[in-house]
GUTIDREN-55081 format. One line per field, with one value per residue (C-alpha): residue in three letters; x, y, z. Coordinates in Angstrom, 1 decimal. Layout:
<nodes>
aa <- [ala  ...] .
u <- [X  ...] .
v <- [Y  ...] .
w <- [Z  ...] .
</nodes>
This chain:
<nodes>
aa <- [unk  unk  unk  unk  unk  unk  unk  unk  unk  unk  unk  unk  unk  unk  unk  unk  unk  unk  unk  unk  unk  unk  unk  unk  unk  unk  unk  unk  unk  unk  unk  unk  unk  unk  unk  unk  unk  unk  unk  unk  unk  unk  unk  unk  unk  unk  unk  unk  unk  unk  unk  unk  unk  unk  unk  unk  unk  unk  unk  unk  unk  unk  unk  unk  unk  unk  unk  unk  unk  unk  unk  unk  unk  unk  unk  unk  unk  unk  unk  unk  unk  unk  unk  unk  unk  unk  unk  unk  unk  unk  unk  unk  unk  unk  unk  unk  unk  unk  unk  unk  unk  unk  unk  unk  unk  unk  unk  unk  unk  unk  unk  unk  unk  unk  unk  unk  unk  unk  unk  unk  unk  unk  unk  unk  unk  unk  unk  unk  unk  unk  unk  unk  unk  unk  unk  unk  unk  unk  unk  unk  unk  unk  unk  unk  unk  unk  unk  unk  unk  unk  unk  unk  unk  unk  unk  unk  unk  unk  unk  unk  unk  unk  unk  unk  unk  unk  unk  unk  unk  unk  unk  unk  unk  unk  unk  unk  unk  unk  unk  unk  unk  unk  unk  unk  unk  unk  unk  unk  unk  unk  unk  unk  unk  unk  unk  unk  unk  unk  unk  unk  unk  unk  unk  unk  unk  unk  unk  unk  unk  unk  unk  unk  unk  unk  unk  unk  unk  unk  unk  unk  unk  unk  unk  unk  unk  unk  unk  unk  unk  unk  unk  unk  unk  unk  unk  unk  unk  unk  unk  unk  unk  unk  unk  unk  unk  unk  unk  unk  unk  unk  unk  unk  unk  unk  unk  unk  unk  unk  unk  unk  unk  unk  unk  unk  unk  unk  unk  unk  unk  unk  unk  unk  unk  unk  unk  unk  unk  unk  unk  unk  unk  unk  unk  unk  unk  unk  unk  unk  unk  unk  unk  unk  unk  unk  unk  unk  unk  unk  unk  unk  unk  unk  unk  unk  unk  unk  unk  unk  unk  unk  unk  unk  unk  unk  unk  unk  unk  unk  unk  unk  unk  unk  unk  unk  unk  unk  unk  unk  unk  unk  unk  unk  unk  unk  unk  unk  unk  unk  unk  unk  unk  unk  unk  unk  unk  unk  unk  unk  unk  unk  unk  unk  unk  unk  unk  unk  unk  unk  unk  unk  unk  unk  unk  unk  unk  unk  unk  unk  unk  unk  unk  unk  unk  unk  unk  unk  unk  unk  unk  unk  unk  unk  unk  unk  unk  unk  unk  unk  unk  unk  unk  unk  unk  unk  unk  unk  unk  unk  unk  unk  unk  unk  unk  unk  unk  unk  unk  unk  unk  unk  unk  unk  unk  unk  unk  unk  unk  unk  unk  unk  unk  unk  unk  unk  unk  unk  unk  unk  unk  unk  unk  unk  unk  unk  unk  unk  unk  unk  unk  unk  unk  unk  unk  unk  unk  unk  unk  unk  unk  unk  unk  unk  unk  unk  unk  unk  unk  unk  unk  unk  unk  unk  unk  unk  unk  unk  unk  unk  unk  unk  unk  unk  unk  unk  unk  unk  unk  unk  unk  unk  unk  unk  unk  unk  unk  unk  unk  unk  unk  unk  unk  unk  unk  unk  unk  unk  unk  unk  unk  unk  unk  unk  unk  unk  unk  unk  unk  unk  unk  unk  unk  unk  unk  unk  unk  unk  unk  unk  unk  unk  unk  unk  unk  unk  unk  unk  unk  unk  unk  unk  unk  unk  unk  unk  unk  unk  unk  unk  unk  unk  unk  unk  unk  unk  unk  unk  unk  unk  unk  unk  unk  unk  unk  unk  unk  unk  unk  unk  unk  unk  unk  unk  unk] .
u <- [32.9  30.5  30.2  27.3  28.0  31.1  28.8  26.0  29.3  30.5  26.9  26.4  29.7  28.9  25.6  26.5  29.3  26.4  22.9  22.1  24.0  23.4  26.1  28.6  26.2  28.6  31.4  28.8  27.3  30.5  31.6  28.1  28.6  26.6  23.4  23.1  23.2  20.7  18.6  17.5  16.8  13.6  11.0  9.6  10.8  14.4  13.9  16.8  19.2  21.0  21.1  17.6  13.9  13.7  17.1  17.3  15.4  15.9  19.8  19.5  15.9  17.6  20.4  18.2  15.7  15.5  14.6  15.1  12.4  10.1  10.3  9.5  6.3  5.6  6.1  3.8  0.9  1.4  0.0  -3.3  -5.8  -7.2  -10.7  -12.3  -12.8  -12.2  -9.7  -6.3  -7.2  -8.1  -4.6  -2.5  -4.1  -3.7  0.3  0.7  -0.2  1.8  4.9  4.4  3.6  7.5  8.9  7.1  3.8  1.1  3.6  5.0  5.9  2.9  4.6  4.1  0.5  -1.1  -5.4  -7.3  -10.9  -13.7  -16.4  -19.9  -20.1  -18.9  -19.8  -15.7  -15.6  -13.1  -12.1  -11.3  -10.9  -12.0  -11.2  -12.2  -11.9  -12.4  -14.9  -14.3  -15.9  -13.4  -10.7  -9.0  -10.1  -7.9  -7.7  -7.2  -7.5  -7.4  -6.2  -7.2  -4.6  -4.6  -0.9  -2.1  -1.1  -4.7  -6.5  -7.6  -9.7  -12.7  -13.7  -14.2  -17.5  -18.0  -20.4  -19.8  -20.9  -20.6  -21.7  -21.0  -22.3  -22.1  -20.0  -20.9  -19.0  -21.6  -24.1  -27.0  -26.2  -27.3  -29.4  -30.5  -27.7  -25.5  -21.8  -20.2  -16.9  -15.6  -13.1  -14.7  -15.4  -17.7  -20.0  -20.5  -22.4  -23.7  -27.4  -27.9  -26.0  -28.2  -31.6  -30.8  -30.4  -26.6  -25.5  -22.1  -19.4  -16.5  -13.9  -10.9  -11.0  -7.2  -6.3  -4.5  -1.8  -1.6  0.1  3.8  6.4  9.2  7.3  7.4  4.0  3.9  0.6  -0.7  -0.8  -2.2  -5.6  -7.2  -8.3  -11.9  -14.4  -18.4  -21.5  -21.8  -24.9  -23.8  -25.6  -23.6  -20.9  -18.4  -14.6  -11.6  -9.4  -6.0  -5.5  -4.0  -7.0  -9.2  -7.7  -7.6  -11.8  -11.7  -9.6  -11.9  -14.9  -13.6  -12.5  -15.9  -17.4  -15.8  -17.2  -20.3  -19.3  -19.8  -18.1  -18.2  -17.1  -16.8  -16.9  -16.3  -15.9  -16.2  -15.7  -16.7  -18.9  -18.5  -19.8  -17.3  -15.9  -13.7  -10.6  -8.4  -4.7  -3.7  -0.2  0.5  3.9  2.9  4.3  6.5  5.3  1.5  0.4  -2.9  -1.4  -0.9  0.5  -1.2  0.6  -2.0  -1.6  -4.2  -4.3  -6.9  -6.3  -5.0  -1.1  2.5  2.6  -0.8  -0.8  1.9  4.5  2.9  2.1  5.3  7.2  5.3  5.7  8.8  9.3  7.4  9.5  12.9  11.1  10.9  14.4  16.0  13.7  14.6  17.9  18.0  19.8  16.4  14.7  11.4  9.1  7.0  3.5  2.2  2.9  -0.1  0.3  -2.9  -3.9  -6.9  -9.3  -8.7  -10.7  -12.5  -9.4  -9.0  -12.6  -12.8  -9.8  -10.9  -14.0  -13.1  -10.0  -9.7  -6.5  -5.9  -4.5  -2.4  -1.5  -2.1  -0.1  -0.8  1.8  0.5  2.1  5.6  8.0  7.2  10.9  12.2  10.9  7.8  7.4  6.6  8.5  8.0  5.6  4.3  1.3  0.8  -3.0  -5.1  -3.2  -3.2  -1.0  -4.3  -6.4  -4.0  -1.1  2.5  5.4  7.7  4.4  2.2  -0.6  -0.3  -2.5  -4.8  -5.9  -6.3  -9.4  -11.7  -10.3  -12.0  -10.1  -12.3  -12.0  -8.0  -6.3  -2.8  -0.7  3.6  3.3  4.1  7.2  8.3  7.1  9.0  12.2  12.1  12.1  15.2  17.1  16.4  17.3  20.6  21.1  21.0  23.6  21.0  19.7  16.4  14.5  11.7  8.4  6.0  2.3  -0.9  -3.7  -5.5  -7.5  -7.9  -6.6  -6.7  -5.0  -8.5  -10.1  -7.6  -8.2  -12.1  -11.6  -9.3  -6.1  -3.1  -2.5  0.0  0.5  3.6  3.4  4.3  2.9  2.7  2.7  2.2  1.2  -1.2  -4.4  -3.3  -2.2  1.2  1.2  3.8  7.4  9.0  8.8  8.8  11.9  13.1  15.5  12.7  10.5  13.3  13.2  9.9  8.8  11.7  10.6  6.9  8.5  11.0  7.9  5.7  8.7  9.4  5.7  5.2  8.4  9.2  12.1  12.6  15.9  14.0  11.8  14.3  15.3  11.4  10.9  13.9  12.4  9.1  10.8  12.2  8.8  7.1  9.8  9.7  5.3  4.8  7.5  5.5  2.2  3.9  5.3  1.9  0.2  -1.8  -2.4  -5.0  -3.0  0.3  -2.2  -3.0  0.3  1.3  -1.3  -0.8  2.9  1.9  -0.4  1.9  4.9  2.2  1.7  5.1  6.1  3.3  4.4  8.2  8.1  4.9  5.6  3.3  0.4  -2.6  -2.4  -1.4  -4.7] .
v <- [7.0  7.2  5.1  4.4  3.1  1.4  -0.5  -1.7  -3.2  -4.8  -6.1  -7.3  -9.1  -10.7  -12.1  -12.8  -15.3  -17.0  -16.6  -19.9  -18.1  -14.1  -11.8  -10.7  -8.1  -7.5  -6.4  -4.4  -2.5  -1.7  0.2  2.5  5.9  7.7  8.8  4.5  3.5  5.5  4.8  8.3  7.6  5.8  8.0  5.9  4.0  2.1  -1.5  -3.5  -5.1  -8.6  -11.2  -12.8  -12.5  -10.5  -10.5  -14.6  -13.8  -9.9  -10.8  -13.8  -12.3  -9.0  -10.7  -13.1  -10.7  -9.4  -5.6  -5.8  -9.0  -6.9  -4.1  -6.2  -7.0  -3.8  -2.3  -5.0  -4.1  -0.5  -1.4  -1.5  -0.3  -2.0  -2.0  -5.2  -8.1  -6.1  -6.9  -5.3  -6.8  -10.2  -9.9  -9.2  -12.4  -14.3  -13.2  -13.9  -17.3  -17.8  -16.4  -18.2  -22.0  -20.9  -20.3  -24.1  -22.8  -25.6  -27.7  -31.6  -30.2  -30.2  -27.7  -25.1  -24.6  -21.9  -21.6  -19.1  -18.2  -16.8  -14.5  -14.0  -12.4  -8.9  -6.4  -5.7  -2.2  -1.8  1.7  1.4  5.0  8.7  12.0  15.5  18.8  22.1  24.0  27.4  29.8  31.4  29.2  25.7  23.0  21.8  18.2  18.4  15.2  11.3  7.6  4.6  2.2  1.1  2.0  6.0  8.5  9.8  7.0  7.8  10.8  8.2  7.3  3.4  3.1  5.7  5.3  5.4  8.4  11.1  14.2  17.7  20.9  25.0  24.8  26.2  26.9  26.8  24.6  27.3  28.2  25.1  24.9  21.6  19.8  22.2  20.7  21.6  22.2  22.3  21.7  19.6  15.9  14.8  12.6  15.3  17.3  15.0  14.3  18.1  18.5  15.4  17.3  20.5  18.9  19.0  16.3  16.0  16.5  17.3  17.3  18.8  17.7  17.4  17.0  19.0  16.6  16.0  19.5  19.2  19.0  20.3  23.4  22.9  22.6  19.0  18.3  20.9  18.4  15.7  14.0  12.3  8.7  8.1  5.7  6.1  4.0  1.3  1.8  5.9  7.1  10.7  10.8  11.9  12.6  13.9  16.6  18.3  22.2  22.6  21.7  23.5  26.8  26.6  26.1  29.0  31.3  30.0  31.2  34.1  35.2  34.1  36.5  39.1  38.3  36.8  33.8  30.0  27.8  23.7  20.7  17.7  14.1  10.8  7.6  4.0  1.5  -2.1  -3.9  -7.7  -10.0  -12.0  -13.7  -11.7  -14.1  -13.6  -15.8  -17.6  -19.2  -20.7  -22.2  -24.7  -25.1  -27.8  -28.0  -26.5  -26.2  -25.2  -21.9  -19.1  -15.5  -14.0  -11.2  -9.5  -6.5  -5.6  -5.3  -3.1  0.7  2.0  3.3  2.4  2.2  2.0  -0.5  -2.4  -1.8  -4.0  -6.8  -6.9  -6.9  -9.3  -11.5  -11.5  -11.6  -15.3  -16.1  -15.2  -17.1  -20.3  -20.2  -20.2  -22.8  -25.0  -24.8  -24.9  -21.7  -21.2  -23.8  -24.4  -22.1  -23.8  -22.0  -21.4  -18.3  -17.1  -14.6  -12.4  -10.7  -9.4  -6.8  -4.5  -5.8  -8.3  -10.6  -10.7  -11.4  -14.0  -15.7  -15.8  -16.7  -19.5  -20.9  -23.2  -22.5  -20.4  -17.3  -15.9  -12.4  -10.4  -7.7  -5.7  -4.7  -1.3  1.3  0.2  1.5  5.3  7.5  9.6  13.0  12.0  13.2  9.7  7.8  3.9  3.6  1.0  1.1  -0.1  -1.8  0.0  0.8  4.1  5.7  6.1  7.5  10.3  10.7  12.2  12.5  10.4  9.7  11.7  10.8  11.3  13.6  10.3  11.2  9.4  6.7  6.5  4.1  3.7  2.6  -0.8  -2.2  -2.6  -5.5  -5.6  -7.6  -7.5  -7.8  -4.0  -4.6  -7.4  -5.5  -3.0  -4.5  -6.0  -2.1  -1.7  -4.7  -3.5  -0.1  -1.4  -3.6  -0.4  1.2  3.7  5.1  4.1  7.1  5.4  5.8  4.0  5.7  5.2  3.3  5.3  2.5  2.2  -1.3  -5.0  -4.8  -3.8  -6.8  -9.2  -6.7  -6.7  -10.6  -9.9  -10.8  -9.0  -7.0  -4.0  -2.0  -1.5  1.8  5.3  8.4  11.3  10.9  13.8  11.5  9.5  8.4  10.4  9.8  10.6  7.6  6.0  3.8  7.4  7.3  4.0  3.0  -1.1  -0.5  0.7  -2.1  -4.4  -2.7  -2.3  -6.5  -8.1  -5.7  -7.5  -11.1  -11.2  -9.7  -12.5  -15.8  -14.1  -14.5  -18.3  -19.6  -18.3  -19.0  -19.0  -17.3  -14.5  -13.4  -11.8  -9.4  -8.5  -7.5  -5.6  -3.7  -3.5  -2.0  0.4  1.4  1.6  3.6  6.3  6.3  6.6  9.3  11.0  10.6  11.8  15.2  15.7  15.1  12.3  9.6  7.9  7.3  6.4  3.5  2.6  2.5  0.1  -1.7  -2.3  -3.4  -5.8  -7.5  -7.4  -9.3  -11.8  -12.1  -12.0  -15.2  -16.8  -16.6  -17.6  -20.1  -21.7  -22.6  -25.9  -24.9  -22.3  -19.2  -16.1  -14.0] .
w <- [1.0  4.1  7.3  5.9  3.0  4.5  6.7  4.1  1.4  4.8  5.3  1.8  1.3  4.7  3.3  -0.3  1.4  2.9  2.9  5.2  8.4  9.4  9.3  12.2  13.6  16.2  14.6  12.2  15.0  16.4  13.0  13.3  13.3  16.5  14.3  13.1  17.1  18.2  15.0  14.4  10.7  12.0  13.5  16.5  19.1  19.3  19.1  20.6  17.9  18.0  15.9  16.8  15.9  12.6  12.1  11.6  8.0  7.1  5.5  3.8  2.7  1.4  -0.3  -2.1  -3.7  -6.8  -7.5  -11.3  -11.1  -8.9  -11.4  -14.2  -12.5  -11.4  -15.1  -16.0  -13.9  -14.4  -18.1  -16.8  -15.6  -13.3  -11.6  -9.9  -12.4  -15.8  -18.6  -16.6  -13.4  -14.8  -17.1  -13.8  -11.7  -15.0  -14.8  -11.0  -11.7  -14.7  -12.2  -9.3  -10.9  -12.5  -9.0  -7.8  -6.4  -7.1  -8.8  -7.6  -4.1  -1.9  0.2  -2.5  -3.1  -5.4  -5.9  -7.2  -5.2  -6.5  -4.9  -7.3  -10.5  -10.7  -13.5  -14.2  -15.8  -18.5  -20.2  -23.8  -24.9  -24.2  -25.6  -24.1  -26.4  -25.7  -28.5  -28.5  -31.1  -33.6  -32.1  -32.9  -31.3  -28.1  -26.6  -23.2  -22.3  -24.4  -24.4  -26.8  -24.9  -21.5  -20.4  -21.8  -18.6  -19.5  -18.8  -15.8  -17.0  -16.5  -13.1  -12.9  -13.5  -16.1  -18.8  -22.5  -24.0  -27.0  -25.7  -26.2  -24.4  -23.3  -20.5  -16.9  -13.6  -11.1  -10.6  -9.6  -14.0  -15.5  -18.3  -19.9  -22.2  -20.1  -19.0  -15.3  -15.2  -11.3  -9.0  -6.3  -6.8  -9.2  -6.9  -4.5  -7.1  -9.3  -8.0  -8.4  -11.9  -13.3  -11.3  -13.5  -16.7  -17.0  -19.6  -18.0  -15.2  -15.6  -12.8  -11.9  -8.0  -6.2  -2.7  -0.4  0.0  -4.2  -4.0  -5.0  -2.4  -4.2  -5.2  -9.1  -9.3  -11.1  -10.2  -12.5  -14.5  -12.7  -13.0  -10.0  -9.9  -9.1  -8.6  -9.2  -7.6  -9.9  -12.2  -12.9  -16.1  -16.1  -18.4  -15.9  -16.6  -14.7  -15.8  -14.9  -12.9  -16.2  -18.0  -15.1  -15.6  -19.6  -19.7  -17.3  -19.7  -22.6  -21.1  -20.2  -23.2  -24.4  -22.4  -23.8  -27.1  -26.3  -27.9  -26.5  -25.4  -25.2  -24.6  -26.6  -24.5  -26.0  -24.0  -24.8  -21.6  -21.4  -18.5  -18.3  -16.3  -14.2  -11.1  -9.0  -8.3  -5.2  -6.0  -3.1  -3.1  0.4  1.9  4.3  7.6  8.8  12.1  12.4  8.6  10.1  11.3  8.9  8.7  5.3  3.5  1.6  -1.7  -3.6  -7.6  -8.1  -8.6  -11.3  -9.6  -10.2  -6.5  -5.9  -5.9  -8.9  -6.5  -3.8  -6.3  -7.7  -4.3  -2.8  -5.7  -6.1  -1.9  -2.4  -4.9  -3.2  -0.1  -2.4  -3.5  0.0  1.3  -1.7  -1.5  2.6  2.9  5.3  8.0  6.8  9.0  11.6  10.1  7.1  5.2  2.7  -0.2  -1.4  -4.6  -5.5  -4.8  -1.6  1.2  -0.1  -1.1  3.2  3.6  0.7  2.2  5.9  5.0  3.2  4.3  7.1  8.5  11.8  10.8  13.5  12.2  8.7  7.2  3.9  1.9  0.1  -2.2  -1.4  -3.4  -3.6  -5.3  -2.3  -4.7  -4.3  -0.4  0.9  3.4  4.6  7.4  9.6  10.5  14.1  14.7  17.1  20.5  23.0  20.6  18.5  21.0  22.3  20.4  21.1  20.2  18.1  17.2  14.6  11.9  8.5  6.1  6.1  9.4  12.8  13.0  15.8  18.1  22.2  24.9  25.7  22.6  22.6  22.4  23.7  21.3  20.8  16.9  15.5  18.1  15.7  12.7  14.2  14.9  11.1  9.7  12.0  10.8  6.8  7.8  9.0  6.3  4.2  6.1  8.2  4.5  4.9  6.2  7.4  10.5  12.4  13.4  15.3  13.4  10.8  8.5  5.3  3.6  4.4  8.0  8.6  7.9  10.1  12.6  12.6  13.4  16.2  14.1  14.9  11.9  10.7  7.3  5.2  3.3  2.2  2.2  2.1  -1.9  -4.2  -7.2  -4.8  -6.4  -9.8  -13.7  -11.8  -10.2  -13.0  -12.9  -13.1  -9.5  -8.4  -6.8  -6.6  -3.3  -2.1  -2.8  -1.8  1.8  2.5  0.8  2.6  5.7  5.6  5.1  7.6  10.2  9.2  9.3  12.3  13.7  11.6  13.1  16.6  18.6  22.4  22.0  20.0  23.5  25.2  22.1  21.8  25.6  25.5  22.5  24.2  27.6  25.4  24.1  27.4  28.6  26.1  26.0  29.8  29.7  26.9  28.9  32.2  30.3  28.9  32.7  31.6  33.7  32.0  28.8  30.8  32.2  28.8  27.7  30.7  30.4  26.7  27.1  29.7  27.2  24.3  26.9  27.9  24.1  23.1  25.4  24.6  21.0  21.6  24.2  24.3  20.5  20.2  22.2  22.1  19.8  21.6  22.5] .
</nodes>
């Protein structure tokens, strides 16, 4: 057996005596092999580790949640597919209610509150069934592509949005050959070329569009067979479908052999899909705090999407990360927080903007929890993603962005802040947890989820995700490779960064600076190597603000909100 693996049983018997008091971290630490001190399993800066901050909530939060729970969630969503408002999405907020009024939320303790809001009417697009077949002459006809249920790995062939159709058609490869009733096959994204397919007279498109980080990491080609998930303008008349490489290359062998013989080919598209007219509903379960209810940290993860772990695995963690919340508060093996703590679900974006708009608590810092339990084989690690600091204007090493690619960030419109150090120092206290397994990174700000929303406000914010993922945004995207340890990681990551945010502690401050001294030692030394001196400023300048922040959060505890 490993050091390793010595240290996490250590860790575990230590918490499963007693979840109301943390672990000797001491003695833990002290039985680290070299590789677990200096924390080289995490890409990113060291953070500083005793038994403070994160670490008051990351053991007693590890040992009481449940990964077979989460996974039963998970599998749950994963049955649908779900687009804003239709039949899966509604199905999965009708579930999340059922589950949390179980674990007390909006029940006889007014503590535990659990509402649903509602934004408009929204035309929710629902795909009941669709088959694709390939119509060559002189040969037998060949499916590529079907569902009629809506846990069917094809399902995804239709783009949300999609129209219901029965079409069938001489298939073309280039757009310049259309002829009217024609259907384009290609390998670029459908909306990019359907104005000019519909100006032609094509009478579908059909798909096979895959990104450059969709390829397969382990070089066996598995995304052959993968068909990417895609969503129209609302109001598309085109039938449009998706198709596999697979799929791609037999059309191209069809027609090809069809030249040969001067013999046609076609395609044969039929889809039905439902549109129905209905609110979109955000579910908001809230723990309210014992000393400044008004306060909130909101954990948000989005429903829509169609994904095992985009995005089932972040409702399902987060569920069952309010739930395991609940039980220790219940039972006092946790202090009530001093804030509020706010769990989202609903539709990326505009769940964070319903709830801002509507709420009329303070929130004081926002973290989405997105695609959070992506299998090891699928090429993605955890990430935090930091908000918007120098890091995102020039960035250096241990820092480096992802295949997502950086955002457009300006030096003027930064706002110091200490919260990815806490978010940070949380990731560390898992990964130690886990006995240094947890191969996990933190990165500039890219965009692309609800952090953005808190953000826009001026609301500290971070992201908990992985990437880079193979099955990403395809009909990969299954419980094959979703993993619950890593769901347990990354949710009781996001939970112990936002207690450690709602409920402060003077004696927390002094692990935080020493984490944030660590940080500004390593980036000014980066900007120095690279003979930049306006970045080193930046970076100084940003740790100054986050240690104002920082103390203002642990020690001025019942006065303004840090800024």
């Amino acid at each position: 057996m490993s050091n390793r693996s010595n240290v996490l049983l250590s860790l575990t018997a230590a918490v499963a005596c007693s979840c109301s008091s943390t672990p000797d971290l001491e003695s833990l630490l002290s039985s680290l092999p070299p590789e677990l001190e200096s924390q080289e399993w995490h890409v990113g800066p060291d953070v500083h580790v005793d038994q403070t901050g994160t670490w008051r909530f990351a053991a007693p939060l590890h040992a009481a949640f449940d990964p077979d729970a989460a996974m039963e969630m998970v599998s749950f969503v994963d049955g649908f597919y779900r687009a804003p408002a239709n039949d899966g999405y509604d199905a999965v907020v009708d579930r999340l209610m059922d589950e949390l009024a179980a674990a007390g939320f909006g029940g006889d303790d007014a503590r535990f509150e659990l509402d649903v809001l509602e934004e408009g009417m929204t035309n929710g697009w629902t795909p009941i069934s669709a088959t694709l077949t390939l119509l060559a002459d002189g040969e037998k006809p060949h499916v590529l592509h079907s569902f009629t249920k809506p846990n069917e790995v094809d399902r995804v062939m239709l783009p949300i949005n999609a129209p219901s159709c029965a079409v069938q058609g001489e298939v073309v490869l280039r757009l310049e050959d259309i002829k009217k009733g024609n259907i384009l096959v290609t390998d670029v994204g459908a909306a990019q070329v359907l104005r000019r397919a519909r100006s032609r007279g094509a009478a579908a498109v059909i798909s096979a569009s895959l990104e450059s980080f969709n390829e397969d990491p382990s070089g066996a080609d598995r995304h052959a067979e993968a068909i990417q998930f895609r969503t129209l303008p609302g109001g598309t008349e085109m039938p449009v479908a998706q198709i596999s490489r697979t799929s791609y290359e037999a059309i191209e062998a069809a027609v090809e052999r069809a030249n040969v013989r001067k013999r046609p080919v076609s395609l044969s598209l039929k889809a039905e899909v439902s549109f129905d007219s209905r609110p979109l509903r955000t579910v908001v379960a809230t723990i309210k705090g014992a000393k400044h209810p008004e306060r909130a940290v909101a954990m948000v993860s989005h429903v829509q999407e169609p994904g095992a772990n985009d995005n089932a695995s972040g409702v399902g963690g987060l569920l069952e990360a309010a739930r395991a919340l609940a039980r220790l508060l219940k039972t006092d093996a946790l202090e009530w927080p001093a804030s509020s703590l706010v769990f989202l679900w609903g539709d990326e974006f505009s769940q964070s903007e319903t709830w801002l708009e509507q709420t009329e608590m303070t929130p004081i810092a926002g973290i989405s929890s997105d695609m959070t339990g992506q299998r090891r084989d699928t090429g993605a690690i955890a990430l935090l993603e930091r908000m918007p600091d120098p890091g995102a204007i020039q960035t250096l090493p241990p820092d480096a962005h992802t295949p997502w690619g950086a955002g457009v960030v300006e030096s003027e419109n930064l706002s110091p802040n200490g919260f990815a150090v806490i978010a940070r120092c949380a990731m560390i206290d898992v990964g130690l947890i886990e006995g240094g397994e947890w191969r996990c990174a933190d990165h500039p700000w890219e965009g692309g989820s609800d952090h953005d929303v808190f953000i826009a406000k001026g609301i500290p914010a971070v992201l908990f995700w992985h990437f880079t993922d193979f099955t990403y945004h395809t009909s990969l995207d299954r419980m094959e490779f979703v993993d619950p340890t890593e769901i347990r990681r990354t949710c009781v990551t996001i939970l112990s960064a936002a207690l450690a945010v709602a409920d402060p502690r003077p004696g927390d401050l002094d692990r935080y600076l020493k984490s944030l001294e660590m940080e500004k030692v390593l980036r000014v030394e980066k900007a120095r190597d690279f003979e930049d001196a306006s970045l080193e400023a930046m970076w100084k300048m940003w740790c100054d603000g986050a240690r104002n922040w920082l103390r203002k959060l642990c020690l001025d505890i019942d006065d303004d909100l840090p800024k």
